[in-house]
ROLUMVO-884228 format. One record per residue: x, y, z of N, C-alpha, C in turn; residue number from 1. Coordinates in Angstrom, 2 decimals. Layout:
BEGIN
<atom><n_X>X</n_X><n_Y>Y</n_Y><n_Z>Z</n_Z><ca_X>X</ca_X><ca_Y>Y</ca_Y><ca_Z>Z</ca_Z><c_X>X</c_X><c_Y>Y</c_Y><c_Z>Z</c_Z><seq>NUM</seq></atom>
...
// end
This chain:
BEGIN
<atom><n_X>20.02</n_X><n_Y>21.28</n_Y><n_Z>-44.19</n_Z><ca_X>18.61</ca_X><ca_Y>21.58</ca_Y><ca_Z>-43.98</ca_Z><c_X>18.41</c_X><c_Y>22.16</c_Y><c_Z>-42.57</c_Z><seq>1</seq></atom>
<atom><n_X>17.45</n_X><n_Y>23.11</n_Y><n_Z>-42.61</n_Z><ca_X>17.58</ca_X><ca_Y>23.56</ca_Y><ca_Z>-41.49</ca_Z><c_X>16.13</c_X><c_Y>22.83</c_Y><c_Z>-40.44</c_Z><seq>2</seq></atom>
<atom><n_X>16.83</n_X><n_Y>22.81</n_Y><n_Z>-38.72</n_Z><ca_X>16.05</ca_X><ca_Y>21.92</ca_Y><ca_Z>-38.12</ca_Z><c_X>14.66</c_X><c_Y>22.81</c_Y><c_Z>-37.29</c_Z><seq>3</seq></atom>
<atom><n_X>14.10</n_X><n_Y>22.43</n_Y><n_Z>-37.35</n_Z><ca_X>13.13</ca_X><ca_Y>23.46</ca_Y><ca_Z>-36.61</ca_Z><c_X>12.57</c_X><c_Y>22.63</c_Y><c_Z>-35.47</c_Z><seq>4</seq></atom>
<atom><n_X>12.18</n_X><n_Y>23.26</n_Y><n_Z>-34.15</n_Z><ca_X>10.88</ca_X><ca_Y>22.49</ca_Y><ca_Z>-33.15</ca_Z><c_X>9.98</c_X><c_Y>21.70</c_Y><c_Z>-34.25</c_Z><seq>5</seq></atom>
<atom><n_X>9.67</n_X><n_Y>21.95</n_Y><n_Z>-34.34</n_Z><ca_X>8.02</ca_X><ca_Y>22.22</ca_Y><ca_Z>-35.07</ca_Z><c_X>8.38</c_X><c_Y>20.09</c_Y><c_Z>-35.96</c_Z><seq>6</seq></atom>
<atom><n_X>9.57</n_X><n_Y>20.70</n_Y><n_Z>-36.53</n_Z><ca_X>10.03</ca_X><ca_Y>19.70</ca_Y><ca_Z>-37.43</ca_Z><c_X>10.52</c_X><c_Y>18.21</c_Y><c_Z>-36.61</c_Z><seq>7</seq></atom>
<atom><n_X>11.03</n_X><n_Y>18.73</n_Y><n_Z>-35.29</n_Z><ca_X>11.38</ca_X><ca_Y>17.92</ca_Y><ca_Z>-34.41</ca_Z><c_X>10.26</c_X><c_Y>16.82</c_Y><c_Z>-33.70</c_Z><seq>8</seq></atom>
<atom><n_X>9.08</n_X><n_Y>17.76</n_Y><n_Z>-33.73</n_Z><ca_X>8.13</ca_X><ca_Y>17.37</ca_Y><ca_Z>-33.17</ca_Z><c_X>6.78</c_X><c_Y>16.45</c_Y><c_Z>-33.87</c_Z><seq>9</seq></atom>
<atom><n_X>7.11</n_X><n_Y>16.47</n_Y><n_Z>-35.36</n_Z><ca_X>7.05</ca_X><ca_Y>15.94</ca_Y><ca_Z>-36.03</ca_Z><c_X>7.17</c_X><c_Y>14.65</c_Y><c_Z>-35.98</c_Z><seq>10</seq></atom>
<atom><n_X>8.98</n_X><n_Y>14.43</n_Y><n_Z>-36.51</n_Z><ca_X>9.58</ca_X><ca_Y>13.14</ca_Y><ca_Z>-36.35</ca_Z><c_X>9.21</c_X><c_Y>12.87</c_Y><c_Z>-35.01</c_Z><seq>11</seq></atom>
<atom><n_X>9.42</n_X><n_Y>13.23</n_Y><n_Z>-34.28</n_Z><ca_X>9.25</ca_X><ca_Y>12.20</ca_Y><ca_Z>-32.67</ca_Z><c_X>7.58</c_X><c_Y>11.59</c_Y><c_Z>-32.47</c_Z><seq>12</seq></atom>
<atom><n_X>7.11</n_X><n_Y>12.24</n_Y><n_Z>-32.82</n_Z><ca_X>5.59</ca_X><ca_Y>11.52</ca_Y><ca_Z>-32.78</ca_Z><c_X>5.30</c_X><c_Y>10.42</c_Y><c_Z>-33.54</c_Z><seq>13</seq></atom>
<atom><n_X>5.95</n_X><n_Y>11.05</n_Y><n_Z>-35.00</n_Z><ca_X>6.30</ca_X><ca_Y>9.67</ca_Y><ca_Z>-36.17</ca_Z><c_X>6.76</c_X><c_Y>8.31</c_Y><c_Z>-35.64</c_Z><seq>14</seq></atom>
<atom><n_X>7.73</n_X><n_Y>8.80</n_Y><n_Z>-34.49</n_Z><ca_X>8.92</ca_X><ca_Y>7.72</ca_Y><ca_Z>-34.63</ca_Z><c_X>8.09</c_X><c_Y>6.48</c_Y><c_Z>-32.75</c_Z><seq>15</seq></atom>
<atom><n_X>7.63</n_X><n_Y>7.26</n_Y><n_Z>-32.26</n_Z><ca_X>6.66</ca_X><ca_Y>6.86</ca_Y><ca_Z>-31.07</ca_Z><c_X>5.57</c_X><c_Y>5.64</c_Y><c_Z>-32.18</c_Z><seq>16</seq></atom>
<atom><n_X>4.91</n_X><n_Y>6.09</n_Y><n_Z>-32.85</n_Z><ca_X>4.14</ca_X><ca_Y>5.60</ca_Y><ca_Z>-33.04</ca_Z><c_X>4.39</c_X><c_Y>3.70</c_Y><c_Z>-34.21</c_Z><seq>17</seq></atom>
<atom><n_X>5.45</n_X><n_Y>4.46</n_Y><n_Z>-34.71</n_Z><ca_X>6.37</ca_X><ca_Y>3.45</ca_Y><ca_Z>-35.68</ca_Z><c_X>6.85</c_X><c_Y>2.74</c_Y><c_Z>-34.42</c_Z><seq>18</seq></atom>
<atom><n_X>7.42</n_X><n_Y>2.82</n_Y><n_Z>-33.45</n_Z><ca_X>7.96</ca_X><ca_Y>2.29</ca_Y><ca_Z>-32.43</ca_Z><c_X>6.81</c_X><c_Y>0.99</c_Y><c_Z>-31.49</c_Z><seq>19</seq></atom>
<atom><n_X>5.77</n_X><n_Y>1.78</n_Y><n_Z>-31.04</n_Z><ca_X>4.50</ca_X><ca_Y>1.14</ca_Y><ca_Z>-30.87</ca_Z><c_X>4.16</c_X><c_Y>0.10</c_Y><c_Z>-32.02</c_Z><seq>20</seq></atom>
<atom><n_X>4.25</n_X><n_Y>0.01</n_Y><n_Z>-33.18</n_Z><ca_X>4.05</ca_X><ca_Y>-0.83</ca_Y><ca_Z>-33.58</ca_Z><c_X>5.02</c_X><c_Y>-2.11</c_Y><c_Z>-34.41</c_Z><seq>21</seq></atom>
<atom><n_X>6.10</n_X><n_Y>-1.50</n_Y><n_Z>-34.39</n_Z><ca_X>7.50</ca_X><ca_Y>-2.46</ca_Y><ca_Z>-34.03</ca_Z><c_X>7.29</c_X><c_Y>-3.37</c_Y><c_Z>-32.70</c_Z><seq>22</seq></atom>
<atom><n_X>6.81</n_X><n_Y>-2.77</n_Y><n_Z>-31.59</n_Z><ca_X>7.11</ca_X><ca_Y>-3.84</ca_Y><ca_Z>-30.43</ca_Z><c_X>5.97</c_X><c_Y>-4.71</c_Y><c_Z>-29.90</c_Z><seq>23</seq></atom>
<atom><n_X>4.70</n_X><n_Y>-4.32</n_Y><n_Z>-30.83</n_Z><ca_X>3.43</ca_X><ca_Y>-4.62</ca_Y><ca_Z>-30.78</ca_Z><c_X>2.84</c_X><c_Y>-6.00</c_Y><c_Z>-31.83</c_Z><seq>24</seq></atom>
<atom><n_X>2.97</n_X><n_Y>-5.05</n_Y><n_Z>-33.13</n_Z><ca_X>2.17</ca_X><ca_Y>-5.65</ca_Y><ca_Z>-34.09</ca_Z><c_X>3.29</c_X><c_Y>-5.98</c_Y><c_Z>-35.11</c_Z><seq>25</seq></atom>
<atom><n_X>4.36</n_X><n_Y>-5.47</n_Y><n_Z>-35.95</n_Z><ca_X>4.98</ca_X><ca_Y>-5.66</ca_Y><ca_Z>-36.65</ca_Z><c_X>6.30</c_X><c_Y>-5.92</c_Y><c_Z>-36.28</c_Z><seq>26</seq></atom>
<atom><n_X>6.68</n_X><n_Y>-7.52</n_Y><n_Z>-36.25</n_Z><ca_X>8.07</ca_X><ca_Y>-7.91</ca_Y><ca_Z>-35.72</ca_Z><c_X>9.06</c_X><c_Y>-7.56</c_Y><c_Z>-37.32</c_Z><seq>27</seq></atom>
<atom><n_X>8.46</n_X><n_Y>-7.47</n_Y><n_Z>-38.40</n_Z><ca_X>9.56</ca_X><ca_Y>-7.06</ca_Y><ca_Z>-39.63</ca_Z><c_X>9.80</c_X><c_Y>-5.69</c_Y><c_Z>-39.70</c_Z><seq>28</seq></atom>
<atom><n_X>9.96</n_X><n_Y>-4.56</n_Y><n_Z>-38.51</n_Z><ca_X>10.37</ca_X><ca_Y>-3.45</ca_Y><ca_Z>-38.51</ca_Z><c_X>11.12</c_X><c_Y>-2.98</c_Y><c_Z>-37.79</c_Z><seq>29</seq></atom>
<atom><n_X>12.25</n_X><n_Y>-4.01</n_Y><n_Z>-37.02</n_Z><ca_X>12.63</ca_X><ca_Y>-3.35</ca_Y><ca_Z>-35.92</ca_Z><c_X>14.09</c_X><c_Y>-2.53</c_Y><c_Z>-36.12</c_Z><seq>30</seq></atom>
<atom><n_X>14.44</n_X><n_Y>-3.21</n_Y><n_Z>-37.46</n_Z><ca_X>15.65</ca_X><ca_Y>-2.67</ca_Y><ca_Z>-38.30</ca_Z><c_X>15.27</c_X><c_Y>-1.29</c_Y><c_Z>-38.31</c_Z><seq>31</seq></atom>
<atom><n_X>14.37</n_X><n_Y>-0.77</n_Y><n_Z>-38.89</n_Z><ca_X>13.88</ca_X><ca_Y>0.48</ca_Y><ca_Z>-39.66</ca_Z><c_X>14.22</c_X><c_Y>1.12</c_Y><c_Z>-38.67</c_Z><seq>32</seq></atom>
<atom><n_X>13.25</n_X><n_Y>0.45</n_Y><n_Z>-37.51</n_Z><ca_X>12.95</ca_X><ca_Y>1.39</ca_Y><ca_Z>-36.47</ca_Z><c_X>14.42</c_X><c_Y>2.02</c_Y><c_Z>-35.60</c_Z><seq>33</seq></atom>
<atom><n_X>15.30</n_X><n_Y>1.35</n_Y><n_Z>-35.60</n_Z><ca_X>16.52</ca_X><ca_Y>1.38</ca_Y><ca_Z>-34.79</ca_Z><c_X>17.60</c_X><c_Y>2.26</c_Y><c_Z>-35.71</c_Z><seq>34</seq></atom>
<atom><n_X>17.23</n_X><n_Y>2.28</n_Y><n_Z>-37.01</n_Z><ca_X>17.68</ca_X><ca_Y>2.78</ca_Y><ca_Z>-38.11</ca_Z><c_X>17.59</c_X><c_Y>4.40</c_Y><c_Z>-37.55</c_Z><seq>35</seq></atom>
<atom><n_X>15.93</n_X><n_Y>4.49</n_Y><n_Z>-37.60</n_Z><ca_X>15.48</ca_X><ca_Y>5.61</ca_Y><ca_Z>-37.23</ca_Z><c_X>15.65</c_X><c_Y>6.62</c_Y><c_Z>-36.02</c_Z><seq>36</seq></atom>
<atom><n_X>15.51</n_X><n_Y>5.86</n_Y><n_Z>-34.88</n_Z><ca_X>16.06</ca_X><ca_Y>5.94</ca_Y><ca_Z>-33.36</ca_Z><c_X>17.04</c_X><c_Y>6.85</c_Y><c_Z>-33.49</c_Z><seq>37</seq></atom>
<atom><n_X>18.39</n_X><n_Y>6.59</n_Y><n_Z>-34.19</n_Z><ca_X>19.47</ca_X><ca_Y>7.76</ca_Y><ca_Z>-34.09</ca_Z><c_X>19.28</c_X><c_Y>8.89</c_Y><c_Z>-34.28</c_Z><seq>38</seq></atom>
<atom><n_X>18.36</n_X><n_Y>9.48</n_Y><n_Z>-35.19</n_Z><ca_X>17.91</ca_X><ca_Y>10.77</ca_Y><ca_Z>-35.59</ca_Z><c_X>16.69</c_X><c_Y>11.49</c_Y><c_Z>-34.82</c_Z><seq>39</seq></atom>
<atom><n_X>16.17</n_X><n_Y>11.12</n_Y><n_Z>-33.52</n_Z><ca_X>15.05</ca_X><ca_Y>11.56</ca_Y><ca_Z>-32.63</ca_Z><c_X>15.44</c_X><c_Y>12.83</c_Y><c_Z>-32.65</c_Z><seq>40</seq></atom>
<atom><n_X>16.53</n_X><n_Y>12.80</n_Y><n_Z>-32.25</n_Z><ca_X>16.79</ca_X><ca_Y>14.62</ca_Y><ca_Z>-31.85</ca_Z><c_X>17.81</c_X><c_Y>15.48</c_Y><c_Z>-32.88</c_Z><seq>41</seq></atom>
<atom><n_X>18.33</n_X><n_Y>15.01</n_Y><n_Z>-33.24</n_Z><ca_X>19.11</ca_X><ca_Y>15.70</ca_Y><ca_Z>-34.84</ca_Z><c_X>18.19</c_X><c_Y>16.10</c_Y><c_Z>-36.18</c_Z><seq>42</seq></atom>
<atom><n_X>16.76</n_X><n_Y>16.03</n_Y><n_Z>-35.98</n_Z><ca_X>16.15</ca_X><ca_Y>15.73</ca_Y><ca_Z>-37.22</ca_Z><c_X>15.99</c_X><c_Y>16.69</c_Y><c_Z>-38.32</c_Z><seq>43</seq></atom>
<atom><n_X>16.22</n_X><n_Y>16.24</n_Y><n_Z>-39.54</n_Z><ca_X>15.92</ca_X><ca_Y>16.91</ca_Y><ca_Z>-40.66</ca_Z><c_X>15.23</c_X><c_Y>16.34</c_Y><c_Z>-41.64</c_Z><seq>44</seq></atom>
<atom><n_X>14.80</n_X><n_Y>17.15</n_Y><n_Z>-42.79</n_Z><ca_X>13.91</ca_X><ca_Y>16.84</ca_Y><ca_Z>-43.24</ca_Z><c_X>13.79</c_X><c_Y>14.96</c_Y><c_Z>-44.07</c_Z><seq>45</seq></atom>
<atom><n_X>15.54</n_X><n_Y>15.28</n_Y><n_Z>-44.53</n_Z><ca_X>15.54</ca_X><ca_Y>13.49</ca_Y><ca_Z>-44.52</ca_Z><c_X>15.30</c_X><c_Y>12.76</c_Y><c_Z>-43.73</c_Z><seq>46</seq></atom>
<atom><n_X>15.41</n_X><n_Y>13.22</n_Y><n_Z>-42.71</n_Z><ca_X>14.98</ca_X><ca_Y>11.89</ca_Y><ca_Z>-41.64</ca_Z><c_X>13.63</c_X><c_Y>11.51</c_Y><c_Z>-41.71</c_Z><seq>47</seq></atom>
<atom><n_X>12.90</n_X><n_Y>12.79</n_Y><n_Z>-41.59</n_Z><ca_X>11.35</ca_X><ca_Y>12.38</ca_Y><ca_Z>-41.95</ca_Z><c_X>11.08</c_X><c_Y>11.77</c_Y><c_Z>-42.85</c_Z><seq>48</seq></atom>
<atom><n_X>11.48</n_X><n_Y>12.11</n_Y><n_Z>-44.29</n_Z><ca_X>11.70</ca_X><ca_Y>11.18</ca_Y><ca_Z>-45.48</ca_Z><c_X>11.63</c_X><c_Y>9.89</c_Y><c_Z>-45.00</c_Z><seq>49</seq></atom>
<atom><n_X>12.64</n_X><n_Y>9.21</n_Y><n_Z>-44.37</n_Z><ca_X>12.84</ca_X><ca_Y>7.84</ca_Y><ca_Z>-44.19</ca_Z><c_X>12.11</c_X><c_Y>7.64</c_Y><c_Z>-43.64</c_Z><seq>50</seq></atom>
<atom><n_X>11.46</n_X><n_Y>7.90</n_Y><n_Z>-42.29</n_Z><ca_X>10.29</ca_X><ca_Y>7.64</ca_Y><ca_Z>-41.31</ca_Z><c_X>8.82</c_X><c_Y>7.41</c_Y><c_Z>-42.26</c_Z><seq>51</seq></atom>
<atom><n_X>8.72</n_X><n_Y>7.94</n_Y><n_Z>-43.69</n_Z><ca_X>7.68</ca_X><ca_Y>8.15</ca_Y><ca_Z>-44.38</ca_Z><c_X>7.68</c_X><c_Y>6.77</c_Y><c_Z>-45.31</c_Z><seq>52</seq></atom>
<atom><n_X>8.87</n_X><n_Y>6.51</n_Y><n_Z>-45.52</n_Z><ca_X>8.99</ca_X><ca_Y>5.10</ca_Y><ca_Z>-46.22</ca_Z><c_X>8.79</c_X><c_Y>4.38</c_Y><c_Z>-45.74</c_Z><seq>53</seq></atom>
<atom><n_X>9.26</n_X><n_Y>3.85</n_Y><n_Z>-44.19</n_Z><ca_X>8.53</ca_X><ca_Y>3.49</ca_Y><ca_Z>-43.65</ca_Z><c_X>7.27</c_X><c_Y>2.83</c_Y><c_Z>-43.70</c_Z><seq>54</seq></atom>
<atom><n_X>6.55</n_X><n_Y>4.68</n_Y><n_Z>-43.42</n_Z><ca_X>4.71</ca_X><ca_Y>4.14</ca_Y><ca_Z>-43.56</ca_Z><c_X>3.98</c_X><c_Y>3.35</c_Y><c_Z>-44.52</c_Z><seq>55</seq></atom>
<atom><n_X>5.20</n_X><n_Y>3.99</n_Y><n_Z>-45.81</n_Z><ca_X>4.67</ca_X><ca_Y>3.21</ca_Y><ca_Z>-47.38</ca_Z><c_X>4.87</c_X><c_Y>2.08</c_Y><c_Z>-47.11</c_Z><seq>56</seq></atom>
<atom><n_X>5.86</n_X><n_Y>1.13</n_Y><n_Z>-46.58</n_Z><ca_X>5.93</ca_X><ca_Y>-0.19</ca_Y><ca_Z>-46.28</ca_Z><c_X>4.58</c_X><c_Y>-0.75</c_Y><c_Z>-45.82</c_Z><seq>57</seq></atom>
<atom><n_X>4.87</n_X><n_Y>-0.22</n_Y><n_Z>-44.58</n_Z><ca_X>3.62</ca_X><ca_Y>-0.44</ca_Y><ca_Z>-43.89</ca_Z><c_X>2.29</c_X><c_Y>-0.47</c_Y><c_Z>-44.49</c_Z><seq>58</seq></atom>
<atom><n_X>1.94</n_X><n_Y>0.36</n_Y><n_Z>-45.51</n_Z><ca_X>0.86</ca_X><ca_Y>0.39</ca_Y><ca_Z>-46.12</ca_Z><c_X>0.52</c_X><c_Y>-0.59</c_Y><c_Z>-46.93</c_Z><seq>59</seq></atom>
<atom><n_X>1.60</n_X><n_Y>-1.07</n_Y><n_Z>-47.55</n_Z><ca_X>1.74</ca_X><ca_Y>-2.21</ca_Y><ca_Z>-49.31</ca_Z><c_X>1.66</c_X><c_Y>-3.20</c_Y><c_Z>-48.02</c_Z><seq>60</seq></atom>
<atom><n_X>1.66</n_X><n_Y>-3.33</n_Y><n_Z>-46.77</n_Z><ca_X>2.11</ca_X><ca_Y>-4.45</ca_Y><ca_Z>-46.41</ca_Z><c_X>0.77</c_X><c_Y>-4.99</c_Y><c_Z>-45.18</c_Z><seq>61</seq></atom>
<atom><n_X>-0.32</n_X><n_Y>-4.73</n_Y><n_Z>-45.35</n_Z><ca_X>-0.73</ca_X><ca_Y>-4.29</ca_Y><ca_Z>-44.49</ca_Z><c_X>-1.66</c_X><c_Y>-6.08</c_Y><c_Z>-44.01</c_Z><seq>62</seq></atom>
<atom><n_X>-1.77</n_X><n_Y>-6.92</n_Y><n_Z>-45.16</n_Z><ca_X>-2.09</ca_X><ca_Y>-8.12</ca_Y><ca_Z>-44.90</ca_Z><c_X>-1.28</c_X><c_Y>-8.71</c_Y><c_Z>-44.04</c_Z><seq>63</seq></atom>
<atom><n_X>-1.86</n_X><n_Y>-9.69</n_Y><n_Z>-42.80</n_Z><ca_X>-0.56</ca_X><ca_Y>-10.44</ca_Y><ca_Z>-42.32</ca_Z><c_X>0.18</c_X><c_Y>-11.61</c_Y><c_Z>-43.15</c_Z><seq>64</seq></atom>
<atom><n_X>1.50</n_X><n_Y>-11.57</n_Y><n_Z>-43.07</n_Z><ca_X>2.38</ca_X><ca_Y>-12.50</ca_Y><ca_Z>-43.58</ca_Z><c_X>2.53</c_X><c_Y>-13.79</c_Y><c_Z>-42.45</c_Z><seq>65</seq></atom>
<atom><n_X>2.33</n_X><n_Y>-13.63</n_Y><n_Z>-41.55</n_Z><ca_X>2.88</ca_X><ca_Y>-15.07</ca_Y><ca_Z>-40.19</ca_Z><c_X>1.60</c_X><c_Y>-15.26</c_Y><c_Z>-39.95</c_Z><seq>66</seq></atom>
<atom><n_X>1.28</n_X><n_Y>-16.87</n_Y><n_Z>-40.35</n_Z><ca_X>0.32</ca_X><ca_Y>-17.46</ca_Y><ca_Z>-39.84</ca_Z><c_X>0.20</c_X><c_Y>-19.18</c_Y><c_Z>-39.57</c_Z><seq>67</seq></atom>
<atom><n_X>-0.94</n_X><n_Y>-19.76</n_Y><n_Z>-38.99</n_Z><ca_X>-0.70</ca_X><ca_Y>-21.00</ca_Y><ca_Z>-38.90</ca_Z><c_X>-1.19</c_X><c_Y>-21.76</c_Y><c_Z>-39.23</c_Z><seq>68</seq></atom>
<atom><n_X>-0.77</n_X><n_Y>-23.03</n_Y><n_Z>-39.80</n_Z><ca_X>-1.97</ca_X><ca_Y>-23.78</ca_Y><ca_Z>-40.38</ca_Z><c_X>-2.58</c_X><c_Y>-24.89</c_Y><c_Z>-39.91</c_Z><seq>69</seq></atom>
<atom><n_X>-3.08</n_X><n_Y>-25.63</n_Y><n_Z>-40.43</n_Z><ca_X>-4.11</ca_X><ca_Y>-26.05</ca_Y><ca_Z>-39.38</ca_Z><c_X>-3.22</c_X><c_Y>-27.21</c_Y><c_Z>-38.68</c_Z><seq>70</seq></atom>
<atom><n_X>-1.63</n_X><n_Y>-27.48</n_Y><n_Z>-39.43</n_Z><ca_X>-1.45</ca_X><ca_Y>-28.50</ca_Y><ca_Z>-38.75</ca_Z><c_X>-0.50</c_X><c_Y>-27.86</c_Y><c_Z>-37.61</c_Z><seq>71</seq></atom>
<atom><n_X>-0.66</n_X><n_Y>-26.95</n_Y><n_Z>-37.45</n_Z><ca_X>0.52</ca_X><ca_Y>-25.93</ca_Y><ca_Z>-36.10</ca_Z><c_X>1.76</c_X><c_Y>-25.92</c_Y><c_Z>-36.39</c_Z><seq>72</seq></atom>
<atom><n_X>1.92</n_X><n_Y>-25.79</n_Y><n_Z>-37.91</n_Z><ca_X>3.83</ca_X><ca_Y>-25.37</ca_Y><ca_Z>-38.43</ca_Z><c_X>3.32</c_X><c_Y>-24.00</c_Y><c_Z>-38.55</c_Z><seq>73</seq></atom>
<atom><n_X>4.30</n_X><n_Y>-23.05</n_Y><n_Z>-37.91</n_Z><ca_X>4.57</ca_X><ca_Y>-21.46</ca_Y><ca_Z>-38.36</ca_Z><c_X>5.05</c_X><c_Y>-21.33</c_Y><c_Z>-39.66</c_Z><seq>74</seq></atom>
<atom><n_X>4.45</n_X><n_Y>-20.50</n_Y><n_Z>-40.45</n_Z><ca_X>5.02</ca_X><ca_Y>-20.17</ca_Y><ca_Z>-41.46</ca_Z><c_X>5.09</c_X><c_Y>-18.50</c_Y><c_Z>-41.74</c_Z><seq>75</seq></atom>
<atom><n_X>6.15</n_X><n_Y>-18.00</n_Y><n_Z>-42.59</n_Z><ca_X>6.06</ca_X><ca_Y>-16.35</ca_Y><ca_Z>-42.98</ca_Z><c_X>7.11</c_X><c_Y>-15.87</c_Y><c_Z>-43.77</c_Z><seq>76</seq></atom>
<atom><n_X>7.07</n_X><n_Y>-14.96</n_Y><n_Z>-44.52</n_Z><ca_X>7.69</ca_X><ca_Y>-14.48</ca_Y><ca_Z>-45.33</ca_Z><c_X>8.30</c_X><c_Y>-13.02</c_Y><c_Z>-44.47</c_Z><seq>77</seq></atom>
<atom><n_X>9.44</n_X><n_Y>-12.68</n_Y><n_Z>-45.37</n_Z><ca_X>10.15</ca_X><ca_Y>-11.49</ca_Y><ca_Z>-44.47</ca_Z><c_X>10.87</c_X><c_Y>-10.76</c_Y><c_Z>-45.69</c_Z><seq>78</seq></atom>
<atom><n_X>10.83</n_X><n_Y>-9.65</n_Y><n_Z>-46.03</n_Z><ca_X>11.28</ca_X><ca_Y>-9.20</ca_Y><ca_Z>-47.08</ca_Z><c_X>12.82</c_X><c_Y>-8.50</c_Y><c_Z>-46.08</c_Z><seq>79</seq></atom>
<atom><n_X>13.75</n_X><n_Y>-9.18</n_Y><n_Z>-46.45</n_Z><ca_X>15.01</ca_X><ca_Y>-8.56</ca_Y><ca_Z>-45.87</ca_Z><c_X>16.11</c_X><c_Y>-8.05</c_Y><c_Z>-46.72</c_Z><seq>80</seq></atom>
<atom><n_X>16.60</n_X><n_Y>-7.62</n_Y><n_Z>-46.70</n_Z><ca_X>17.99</ca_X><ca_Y>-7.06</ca_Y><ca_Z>-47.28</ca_Z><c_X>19.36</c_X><c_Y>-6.61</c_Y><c_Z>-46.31</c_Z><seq>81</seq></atom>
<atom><n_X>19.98</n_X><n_Y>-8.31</n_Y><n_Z>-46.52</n_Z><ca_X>20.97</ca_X><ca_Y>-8.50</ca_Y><ca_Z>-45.86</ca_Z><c_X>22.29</c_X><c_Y>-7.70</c_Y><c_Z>-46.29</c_Z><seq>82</seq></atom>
<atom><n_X>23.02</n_X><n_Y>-7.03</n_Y><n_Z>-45.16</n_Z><ca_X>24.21</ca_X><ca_Y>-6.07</ca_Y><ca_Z>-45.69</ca_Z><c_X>24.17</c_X><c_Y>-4.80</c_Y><c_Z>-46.29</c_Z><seq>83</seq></atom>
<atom><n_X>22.69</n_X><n_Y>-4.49</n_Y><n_Z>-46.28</n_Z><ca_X>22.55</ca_X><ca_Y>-3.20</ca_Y><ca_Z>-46.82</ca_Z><c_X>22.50</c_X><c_Y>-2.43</c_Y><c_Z>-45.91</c_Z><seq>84</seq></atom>
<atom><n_X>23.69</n_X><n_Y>-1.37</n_Y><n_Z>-46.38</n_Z><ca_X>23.50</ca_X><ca_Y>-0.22</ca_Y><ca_Z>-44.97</ca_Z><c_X>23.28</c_X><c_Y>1.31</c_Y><c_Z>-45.60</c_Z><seq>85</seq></atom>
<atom><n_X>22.41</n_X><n_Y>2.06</n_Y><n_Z>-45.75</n_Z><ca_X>22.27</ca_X><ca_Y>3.07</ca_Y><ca_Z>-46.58</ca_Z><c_X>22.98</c_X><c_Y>4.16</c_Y><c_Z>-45.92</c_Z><seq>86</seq></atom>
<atom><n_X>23.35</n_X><n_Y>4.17</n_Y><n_Z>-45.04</n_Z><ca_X>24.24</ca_X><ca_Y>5.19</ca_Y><ca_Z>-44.05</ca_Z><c_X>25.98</c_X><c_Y>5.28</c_Y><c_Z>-44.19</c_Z><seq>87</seq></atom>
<atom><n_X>26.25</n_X><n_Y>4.31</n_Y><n_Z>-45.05</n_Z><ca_X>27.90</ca_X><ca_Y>4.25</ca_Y><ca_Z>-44.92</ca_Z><c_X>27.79</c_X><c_Y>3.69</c_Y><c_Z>-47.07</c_Z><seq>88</seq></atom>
// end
């Protein structure tokens, strides 16, 4: 695929803003996000792809999962997938 500015500039704004909210608001993204990180400057159109799944996460997910109850035990759910590496 071929890479363009334009396309570059794209992903990096994508990936700023996914980033901002990895270190902010959403502690169940930091996989994605680091996932993502490698491709800042190589980018093609898959990469954006993935950066877009991402958002869909983000979207289905948008209630908080970590909260407390009244007797002060943390509780939360984490949708993980251990050993999965889609890159190898």
């Amino acid at each position: 695929m071929p890479r363009t500015p334009k396309l570059t500039k794209i992903y990096q704004d994508l990936f700023g803003a996914l980033l901002y909210l990895c270190t902010r608001m959403r502690p169940d993204i930091p996989y994605a996000i680091w996932r993502l990180a490698r491709y800042v400057e190589p980018t093609t159109v898959g990469h954006l792809a993935a950066a877009k799944v991402v958002l869909r996460y983000l979207k289905g997910t948008e209630s908080p999962e970590v909260y407390y109850q009244a007797d002060g035990d943390l509780y939360g759910y984490c949708n993980a997938e251990f050993g999965a590496d889609g890159d190898t």
